[in-house]
C-alpha positions as CSV (number, residue, x, y, z in Angstrom):
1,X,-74.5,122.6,32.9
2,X,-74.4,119.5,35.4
3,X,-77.8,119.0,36.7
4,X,-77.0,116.5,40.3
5,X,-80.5,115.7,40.5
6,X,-80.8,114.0,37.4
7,X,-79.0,110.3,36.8
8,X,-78.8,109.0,33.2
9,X,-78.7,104.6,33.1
10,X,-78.4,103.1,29.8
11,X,-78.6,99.2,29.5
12,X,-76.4,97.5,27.1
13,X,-76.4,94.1,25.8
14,X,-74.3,93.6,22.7
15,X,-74.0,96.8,21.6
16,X,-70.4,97.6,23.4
17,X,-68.3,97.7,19.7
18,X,-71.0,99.7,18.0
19,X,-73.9,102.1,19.2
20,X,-72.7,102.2,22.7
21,X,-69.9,104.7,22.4
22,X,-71.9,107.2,20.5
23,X,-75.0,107.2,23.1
24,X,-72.0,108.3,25.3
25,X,-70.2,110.7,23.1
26,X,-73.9,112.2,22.7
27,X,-74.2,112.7,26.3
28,X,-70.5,114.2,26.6
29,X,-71.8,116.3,23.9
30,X,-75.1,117.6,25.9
31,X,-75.2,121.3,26.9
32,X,-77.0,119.8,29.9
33,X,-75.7,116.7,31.5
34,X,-76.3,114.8,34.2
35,X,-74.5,114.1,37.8
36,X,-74.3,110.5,36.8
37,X,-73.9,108.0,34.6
38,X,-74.5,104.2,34.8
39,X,-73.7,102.1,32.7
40,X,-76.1,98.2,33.0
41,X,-74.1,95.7,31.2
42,X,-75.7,92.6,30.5
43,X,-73.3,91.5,28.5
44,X,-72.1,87.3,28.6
45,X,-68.6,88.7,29.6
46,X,-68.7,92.1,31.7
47,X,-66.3,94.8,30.2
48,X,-63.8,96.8,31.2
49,X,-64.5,100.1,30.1
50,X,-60.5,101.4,31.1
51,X,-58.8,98.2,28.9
52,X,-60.9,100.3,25.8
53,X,-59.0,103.1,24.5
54,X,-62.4,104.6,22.9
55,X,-64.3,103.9,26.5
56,X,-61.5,105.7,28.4
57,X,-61.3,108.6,26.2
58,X,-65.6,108.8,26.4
59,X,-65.6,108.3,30.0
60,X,-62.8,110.3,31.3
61,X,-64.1,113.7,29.1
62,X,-67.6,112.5,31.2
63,X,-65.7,112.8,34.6
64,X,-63.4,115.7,33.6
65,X,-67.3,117.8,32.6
66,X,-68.0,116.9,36.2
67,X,-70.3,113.6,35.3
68,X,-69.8,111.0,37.7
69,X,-70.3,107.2,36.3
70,X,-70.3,103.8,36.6
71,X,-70.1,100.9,35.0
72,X,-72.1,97.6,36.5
73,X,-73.2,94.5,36.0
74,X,-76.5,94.2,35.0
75,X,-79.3,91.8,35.9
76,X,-79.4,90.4,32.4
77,X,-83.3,90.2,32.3
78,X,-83.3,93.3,30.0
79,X,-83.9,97.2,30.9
80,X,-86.9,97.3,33.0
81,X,-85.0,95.4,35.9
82,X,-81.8,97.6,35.7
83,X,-84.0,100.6,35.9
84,X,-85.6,99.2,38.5
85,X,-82.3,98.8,40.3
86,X,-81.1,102.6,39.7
87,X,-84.0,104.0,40.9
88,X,-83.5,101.9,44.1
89,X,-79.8,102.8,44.9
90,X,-79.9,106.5,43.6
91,X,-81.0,108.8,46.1
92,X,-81.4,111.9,43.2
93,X,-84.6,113.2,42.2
94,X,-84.6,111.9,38.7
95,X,-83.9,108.9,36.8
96,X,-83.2,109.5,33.1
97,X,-83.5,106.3,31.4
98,X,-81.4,106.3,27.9
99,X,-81.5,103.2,25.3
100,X,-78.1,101.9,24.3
101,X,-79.1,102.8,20.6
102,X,-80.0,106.5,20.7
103,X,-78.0,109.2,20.0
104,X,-79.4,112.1,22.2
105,X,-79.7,115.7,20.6
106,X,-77.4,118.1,22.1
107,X,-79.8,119.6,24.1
108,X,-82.5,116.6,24.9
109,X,-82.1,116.7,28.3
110,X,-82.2,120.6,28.9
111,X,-85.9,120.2,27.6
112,X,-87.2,117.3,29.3
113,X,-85.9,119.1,32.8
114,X,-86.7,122.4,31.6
115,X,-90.8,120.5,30.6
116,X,-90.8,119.4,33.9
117,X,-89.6,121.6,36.1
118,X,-92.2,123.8,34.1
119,X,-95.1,121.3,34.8
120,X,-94.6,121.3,38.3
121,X,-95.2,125.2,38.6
122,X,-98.3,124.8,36.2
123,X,-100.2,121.8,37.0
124,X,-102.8,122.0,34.3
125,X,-99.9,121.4,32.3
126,X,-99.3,118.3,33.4
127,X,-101.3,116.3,31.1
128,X,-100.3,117.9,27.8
129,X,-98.8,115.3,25.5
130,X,-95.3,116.7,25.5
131,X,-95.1,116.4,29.7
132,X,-96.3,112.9,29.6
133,X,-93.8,112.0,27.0
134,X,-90.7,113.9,29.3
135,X,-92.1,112.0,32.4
136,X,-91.5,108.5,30.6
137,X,-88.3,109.6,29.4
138,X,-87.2,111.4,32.7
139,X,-89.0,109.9,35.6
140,X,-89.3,111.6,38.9
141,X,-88.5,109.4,41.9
């Protein structure tokens, strides 16, 4: 399922040749995914995911399960500041921020949304450990 209110940023910084490709492959491997995908890199030299055989392969099975991305520059002060930038040129509801070293269960983000999407129906809810844990992870805007 492609959730289009939900977009997933991971910030990279020298982590291109090793855990970077299977954050991705975990999120092409989600039962739930999100509408998009961007990619910070603060990298010295900026890639180019499509001159990668292993980053076209990732990020075209992304498109072809309906999962717009993107690939930018970063601001190269670290992930706070390129969150800050998604949530500022995203218009969706929900920002879920990824580190470029986890590999995401298959079904990570189905629970967070599911948590709360639930905690907005129950609002007593809201300060349960679990819900304040899913807010950091996936922050509504």
């Amino acid at each position: 399922m492609i959730l289009q209110d939900v977009v997933a940023t991971v910030s990279t910084k020298n982590r291109t040749q090793t855990a970077l490709p299977l954050v991705l492959t975990s999120i092409l491997s989600s039962n739930y995914k999100p509408g998009k995908l961007v990619v910070y890199d603060d990298n010295d030299k900026l890639i180019n995911p499509s001159e990668n055989e292993i980053y076209r392969n990732i990020l075209s099975g992304l498109l072809n399960a309906g999962v717009h991305w993107y690939w930018l520059p970063g601001e190269k002060k670290g992930q706070v500041p390129n969150h800050e930038k998604a949530r500022t040129s995203f218009s969706e509801e929900f920002i879920w921020r990824i580190d470029d070293d986890n590999i995401l269960s298959s079904n990570v983000l189905e629970e967070l949304y599911k948590a709360i999407k639930r905690s907005e129906e129950h609002t007593s809810e809201l300060q349960s450990p679990c819900n304040l844990v899913c807010r950091l992870l996936l922050e509504k805007k």
